[in-house]
N, C-alpha and C positions, 0 to 999 in steps of 0.2 A: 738145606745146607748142613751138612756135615761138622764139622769144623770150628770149634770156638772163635768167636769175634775176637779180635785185637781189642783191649780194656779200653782204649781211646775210641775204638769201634761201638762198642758197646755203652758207652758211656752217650754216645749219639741216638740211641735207640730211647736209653732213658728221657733223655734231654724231651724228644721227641712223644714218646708216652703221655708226659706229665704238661706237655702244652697242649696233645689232643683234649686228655681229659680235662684239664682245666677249662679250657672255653668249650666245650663240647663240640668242637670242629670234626670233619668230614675227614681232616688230616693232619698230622703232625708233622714235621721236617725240622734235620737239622743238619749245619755242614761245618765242615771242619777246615779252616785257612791254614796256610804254611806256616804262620808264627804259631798255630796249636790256639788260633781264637775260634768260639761255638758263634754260631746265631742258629738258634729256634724260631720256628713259625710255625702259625698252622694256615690253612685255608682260606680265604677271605669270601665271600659269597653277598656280596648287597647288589642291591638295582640296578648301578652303575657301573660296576666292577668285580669282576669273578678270577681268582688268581689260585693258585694252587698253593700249594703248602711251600712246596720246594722252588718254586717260584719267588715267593717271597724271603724265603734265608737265604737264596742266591743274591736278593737285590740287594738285601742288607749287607750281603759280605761284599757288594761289591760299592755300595756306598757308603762303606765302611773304610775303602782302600784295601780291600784285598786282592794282590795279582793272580790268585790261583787258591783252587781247593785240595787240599788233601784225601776228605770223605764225603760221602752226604748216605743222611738216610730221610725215607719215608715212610710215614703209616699211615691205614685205613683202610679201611673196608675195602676201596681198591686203590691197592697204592700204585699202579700203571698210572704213570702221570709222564706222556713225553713230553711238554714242553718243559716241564721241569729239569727231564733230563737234558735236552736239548739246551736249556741254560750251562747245566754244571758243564755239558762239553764244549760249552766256546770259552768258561773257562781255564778245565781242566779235561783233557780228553782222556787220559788216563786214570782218572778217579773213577773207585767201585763208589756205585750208586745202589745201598743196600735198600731192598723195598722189605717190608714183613708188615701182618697182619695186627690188628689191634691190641693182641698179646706180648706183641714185641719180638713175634719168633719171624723170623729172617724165613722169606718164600721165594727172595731169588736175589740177585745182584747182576749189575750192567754196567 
């Protein structure tokens, strides 16, 4: 990607960084609602239950009350994650879904 992230954009990537390295997750995610509220996740992975990053800040923004997303991003080693995306699009079909690399550098958007 060419092109500097929108500061609201990029402010997602950070969100999202700083929850991977914190718990040392697989993934980081964060997404952006219409009133401008974040939820960050990372990855969940135990015996019982395996969820992806962006899985999980979709569920929050949506038991949270939120009708719709604005943005979402994702990090990790492989941030291909479609059920995640497949969540942001029953919310929001129109949200760019930025994925990038454990750097924080943006390797494609959907």
């Amino acid at each position: 990607m060419t092109e500097p992230l929108d500061p609201e954009d990029a402010k997602l990537v950070t969100l999202a960084r700083s929850a991977r390295a914190r718990t040392g997750a697989t993934q980081g995610a964060a997404v952006r609602d219409g009133d401008g509220r974040t939820y960050v996740a990372t990855s969940v992975a135990l015996p019982s239950l395996a969820l992806s990053a962006l899985q999980v800040a979709v569920a929050m923004a949506v038991s949270s009350g939120a009708p719709g997303l604005e943005a979402a991003v994702v990090i990790g080693d492989d941030p291909a994650d479609e059920t995640g995306l497949a969540a942001v699009r029953d919310l929001s079909p129109a949200a760019p879904v930025y994925a990038a690399d454990p750097a924080g550098v943006i390797t494609g958007v959907r």
